[in-house]
N, CA, C and O of each residue as an XYZ file, in Angstrom:
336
protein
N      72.992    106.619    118.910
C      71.623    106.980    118.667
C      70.915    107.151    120.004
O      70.285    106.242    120.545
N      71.056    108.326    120.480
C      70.284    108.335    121.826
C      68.761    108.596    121.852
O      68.202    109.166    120.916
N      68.391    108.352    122.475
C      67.034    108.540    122.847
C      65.922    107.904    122.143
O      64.704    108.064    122.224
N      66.803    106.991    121.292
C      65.850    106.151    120.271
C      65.110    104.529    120.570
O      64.049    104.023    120.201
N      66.245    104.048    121.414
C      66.198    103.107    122.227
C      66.567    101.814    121.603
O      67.481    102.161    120.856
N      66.391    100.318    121.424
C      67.460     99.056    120.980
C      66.432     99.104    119.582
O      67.014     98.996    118.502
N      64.892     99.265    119.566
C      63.940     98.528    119.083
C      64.548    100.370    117.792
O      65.409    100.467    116.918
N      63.902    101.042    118.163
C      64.572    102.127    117.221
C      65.785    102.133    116.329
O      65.724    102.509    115.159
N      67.036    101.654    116.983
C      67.975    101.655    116.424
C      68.225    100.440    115.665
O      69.179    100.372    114.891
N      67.417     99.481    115.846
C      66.996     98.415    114.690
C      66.698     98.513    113.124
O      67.190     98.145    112.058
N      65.562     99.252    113.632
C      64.920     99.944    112.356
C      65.267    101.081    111.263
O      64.997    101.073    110.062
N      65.902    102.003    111.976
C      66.684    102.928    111.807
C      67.983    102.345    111.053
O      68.349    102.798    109.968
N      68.632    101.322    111.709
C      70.150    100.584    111.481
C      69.335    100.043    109.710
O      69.669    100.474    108.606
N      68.473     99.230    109.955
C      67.963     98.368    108.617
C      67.653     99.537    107.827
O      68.607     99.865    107.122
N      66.776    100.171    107.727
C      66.174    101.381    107.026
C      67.877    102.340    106.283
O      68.029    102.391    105.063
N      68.724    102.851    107.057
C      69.989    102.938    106.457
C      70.701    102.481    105.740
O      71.232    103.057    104.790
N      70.872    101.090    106.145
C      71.491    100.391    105.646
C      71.049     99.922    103.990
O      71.779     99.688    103.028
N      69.648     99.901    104.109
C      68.875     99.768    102.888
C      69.176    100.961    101.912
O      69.198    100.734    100.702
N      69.378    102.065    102.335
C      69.206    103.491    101.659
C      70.846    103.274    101.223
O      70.926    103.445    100.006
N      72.078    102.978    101.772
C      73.214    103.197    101.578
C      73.426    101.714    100.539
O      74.494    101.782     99.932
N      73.011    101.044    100.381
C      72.805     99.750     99.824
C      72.711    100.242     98.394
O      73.574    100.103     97.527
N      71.432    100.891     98.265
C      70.633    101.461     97.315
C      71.490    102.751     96.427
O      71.477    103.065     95.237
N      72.079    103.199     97.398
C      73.002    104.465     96.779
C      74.504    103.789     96.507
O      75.288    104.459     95.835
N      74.757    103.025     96.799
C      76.647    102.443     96.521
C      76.035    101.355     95.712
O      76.930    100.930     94.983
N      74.737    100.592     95.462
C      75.031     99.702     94.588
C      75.974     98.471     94.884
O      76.772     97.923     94.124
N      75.569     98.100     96.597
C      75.978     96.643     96.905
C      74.725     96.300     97.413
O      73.679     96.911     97.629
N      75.232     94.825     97.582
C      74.014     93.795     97.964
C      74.573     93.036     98.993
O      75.203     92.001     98.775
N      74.362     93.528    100.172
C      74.724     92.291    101.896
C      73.472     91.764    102.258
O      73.505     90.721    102.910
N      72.699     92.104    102.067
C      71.369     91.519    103.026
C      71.238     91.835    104.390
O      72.173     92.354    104.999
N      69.842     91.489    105.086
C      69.222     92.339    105.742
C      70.441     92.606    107.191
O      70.517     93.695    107.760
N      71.324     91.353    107.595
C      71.821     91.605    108.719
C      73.044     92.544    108.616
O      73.417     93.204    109.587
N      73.697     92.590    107.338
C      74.542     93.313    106.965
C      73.984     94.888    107.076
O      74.738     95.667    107.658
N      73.067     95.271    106.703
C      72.492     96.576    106.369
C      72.216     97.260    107.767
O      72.360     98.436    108.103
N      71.791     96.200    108.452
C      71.476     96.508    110.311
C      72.726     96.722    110.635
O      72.895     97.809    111.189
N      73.435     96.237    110.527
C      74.610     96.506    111.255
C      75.510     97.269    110.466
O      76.624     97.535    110.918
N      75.116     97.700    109.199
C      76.028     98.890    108.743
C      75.809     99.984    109.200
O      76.610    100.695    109.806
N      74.256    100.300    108.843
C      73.369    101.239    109.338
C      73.431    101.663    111.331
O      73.199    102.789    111.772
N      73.709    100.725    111.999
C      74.528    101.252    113.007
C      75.499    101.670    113.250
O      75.822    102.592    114.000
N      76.050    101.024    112.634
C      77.673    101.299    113.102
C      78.018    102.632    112.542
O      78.756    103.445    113.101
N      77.272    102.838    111.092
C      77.625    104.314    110.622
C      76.971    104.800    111.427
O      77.728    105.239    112.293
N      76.050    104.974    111.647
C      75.053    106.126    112.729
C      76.336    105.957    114.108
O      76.351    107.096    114.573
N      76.861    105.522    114.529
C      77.733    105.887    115.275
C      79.245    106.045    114.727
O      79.761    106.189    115.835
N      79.911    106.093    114.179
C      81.176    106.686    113.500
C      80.756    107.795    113.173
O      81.697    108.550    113.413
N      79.594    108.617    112.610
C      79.246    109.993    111.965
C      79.000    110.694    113.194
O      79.331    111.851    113.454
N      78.096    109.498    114.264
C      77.498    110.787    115.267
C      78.833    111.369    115.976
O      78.853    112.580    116.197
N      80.285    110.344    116.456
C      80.716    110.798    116.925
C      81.851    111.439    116.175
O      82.829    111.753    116.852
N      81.868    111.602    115.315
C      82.606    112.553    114.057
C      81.670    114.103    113.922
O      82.088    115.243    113.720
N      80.665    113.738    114.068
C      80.060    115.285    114.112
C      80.137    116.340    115.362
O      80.360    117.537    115.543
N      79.805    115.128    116.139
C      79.678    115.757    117.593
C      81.237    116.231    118.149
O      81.347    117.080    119.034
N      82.566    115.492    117.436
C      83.975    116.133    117.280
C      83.992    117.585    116.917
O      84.739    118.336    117.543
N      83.223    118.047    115.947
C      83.480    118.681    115.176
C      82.648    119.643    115.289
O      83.155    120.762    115.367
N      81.289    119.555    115.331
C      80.320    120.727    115.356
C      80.119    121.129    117.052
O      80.009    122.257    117.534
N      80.112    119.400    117.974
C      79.777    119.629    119.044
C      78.360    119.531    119.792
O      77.935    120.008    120.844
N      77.639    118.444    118.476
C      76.472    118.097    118.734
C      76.032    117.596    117.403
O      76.560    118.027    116.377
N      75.034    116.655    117.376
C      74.813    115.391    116.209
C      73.174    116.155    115.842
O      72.757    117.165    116.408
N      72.575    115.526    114.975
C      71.075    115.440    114.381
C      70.469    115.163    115.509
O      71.112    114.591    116.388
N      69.581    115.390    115.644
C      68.651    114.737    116.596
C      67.060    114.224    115.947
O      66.535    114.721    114.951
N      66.468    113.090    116.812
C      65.510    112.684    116.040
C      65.347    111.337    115.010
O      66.195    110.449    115.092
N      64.584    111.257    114.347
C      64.530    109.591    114.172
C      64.923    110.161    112.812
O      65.971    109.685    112.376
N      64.146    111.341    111.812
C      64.854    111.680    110.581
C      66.259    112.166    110.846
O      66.967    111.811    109.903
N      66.774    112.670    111.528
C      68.095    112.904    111.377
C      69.285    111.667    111.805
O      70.421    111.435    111.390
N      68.414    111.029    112.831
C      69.303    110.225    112.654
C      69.459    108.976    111.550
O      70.348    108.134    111.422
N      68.128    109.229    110.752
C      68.535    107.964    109.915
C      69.230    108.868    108.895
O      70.114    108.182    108.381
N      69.231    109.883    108.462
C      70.286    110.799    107.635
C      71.845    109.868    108.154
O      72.371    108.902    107.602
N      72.249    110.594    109.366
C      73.306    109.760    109.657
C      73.687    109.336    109.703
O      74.915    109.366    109.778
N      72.718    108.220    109.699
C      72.803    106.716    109.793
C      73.803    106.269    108.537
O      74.928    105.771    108.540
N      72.639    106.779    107.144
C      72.619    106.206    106.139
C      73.839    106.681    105.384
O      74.336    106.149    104.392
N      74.337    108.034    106.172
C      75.558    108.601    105.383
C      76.826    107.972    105.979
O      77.915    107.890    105.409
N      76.465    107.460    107.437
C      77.853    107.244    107.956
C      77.992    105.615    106.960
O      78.916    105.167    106.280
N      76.601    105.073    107.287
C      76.747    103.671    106.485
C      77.277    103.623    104.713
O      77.698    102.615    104.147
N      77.124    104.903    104.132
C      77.875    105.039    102.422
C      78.939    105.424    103.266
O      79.190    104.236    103.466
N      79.864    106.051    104.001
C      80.974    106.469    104.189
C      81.787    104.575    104.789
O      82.939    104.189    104.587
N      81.050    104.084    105.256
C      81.801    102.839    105.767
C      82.099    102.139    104.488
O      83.241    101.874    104.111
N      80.882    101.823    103.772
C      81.074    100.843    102.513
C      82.128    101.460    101.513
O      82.798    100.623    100.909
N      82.349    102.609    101.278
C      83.425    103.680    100.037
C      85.162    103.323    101.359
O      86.290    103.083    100.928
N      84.866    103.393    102.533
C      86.398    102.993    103.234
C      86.512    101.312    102.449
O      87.421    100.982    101.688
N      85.498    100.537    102.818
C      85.823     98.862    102.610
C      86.768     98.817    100.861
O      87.812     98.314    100.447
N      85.738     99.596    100.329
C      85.856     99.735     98.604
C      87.739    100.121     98.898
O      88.707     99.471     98.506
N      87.717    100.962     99.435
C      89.050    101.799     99.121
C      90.041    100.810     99.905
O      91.057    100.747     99.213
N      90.141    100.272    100.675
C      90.804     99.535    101.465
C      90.930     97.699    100.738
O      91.884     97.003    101.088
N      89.879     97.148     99.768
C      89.973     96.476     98.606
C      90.312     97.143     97.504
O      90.347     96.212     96.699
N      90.618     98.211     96.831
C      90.926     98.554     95.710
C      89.998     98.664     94.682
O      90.375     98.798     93.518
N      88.519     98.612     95.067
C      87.526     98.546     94.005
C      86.773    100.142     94.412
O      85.546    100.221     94.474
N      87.249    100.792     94.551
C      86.766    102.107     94.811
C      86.481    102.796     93.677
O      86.053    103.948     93.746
């Protein structure tokens, strides 16, 4: 998440994490969601930026990212437990 800075990517990380929470229909709580919501915002950015050669930019795009890389992490966990 560049240009967003630690305090951004907080909010952004929680705010994702909440949205991907909300769409898969699990429940981690707030530190879980922060740190999903990052970690996807970085597995997608650098999966896009593989591929297209440049990511979203911005606080809406990156919480897009965020929130998609964070449903793409939770559907691997699912699939990797067998409850997919």
């Amino acid at each position: 998440m560049t240009g967003i800075g630690w305090i951004g990517s907080l909010i952004i990380g929680a705010l994702a994490g909440w949205i991907a929470e909300k769409i898969m229909k699990t429940d981690q709580g707030l530190l879980m969601n922060i740190v999903l919501g990052i970690v996807g915002a970085l597995v997608l950015n650098a999966l896009l930026f593989a591929v297209l050669g440049t990511t979203l930019g911005g606080w809406i795009g990156q919480l897009i990212v965020a929130a998609a890389g964070a449903c793409l992490l939770i559907y691997v966990v699912r699939l990797m437990r067998g409850r997919a």
